[in-house]
C-alpha positions as CSV (number, residue, x, y, z in Angstrom):
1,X,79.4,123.9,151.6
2,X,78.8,121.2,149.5
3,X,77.0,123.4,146.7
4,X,80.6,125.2,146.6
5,X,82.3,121.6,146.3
6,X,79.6,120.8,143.7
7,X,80.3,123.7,141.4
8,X,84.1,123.3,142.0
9,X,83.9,119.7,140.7
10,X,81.8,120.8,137.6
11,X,83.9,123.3,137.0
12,X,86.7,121.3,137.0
13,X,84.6,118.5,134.5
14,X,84.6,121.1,131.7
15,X,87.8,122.5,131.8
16,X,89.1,119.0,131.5
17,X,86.3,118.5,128.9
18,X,87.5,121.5,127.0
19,X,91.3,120.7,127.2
20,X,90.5,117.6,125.9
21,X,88.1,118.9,123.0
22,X,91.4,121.3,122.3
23,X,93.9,118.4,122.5
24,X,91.5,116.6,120.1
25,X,91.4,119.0,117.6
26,X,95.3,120.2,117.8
27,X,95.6,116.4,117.0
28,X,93.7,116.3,114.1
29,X,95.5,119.7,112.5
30,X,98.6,117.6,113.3
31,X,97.6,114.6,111.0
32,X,96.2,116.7,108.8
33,X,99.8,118.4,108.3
34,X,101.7,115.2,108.5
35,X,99.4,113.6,106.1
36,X,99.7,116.5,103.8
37,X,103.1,116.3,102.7
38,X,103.4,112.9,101.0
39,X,100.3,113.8,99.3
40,X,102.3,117.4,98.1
41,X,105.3,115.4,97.1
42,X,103.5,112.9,94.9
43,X,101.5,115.1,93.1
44,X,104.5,117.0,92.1
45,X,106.1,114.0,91.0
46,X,103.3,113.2,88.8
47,X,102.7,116.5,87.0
48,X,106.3,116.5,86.8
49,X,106.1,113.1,84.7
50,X,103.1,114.5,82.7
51,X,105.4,117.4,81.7
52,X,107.8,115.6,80.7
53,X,105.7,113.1,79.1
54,X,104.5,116.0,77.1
55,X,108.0,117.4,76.4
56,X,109.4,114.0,75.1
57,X,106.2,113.4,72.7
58,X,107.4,115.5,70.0
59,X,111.3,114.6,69.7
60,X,111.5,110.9,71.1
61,X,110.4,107.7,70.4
62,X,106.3,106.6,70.9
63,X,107.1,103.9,73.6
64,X,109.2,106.1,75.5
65,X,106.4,108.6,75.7
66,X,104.2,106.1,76.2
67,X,106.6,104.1,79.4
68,X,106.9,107.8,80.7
69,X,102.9,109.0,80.5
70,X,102.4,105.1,81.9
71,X,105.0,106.2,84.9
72,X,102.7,108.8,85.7
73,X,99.3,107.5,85.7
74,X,100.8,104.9,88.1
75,X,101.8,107.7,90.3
76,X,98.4,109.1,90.1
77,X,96.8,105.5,91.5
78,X,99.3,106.1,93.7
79,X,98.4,109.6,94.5
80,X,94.6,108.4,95.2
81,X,96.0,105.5,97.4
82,X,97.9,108.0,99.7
83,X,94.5,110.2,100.2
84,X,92.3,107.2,100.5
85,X,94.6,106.3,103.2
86,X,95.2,109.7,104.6
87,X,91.8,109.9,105.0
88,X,90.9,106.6,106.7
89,X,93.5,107.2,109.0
90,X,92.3,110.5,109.9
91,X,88.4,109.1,110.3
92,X,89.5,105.9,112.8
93,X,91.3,108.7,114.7
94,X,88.4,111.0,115.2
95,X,86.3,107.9,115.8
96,X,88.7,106.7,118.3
97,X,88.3,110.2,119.9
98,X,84.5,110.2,119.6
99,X,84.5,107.0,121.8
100,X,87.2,107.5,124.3
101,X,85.0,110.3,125.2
């Protein structure tokens, strides 16, 4: 009997094991995801100010251009920002899993 009780409890150990890994990972796609659409968003934004940075050039003043193609390199230090942090976020989260078990 307590070979059957033995095997019962390590059965039990990996399925929580498993579930967990599962859990784990389902987390992860979820940051992924949620870290996803900021970084979508701002890089629209900023191809959106090259374009028009690009339209403008032609019939507008130089410092206009210039204020508009400066708008958009700012939001693409932003853009890096966002992924930098994106991806710190998601690393002390999988290490946070990694040690809780």
């Amino acid at each position: 009997i307590g070979n059957a009780v033995d095997s019962a409890a390590d059965l039990i150990l990996g399925s929580v094991k498993l579930v967990r890994n599962g859990i784990g990972a389902a987390t992860m796609i979820c940051l992924i995801l949620i870290g996803l659409f900021p970084v979508i968003k701002l890089l629209i934004v900023m191809l959106l100010h090259y374009g028009v940075s690009a339209l403008l050039e032609p019939i507008s003043d130089a410092r206009l251009t210039a204020a508009v193609s400066g708008t958009a390199q700012a939001m693409q230090m932003l853009l890096k920002l966002v992924v930098m942090a994106c991806m710190l976020f998601f690393l002390l989260v999988a290490l946070i899993c990694g040690v809780a078990g």
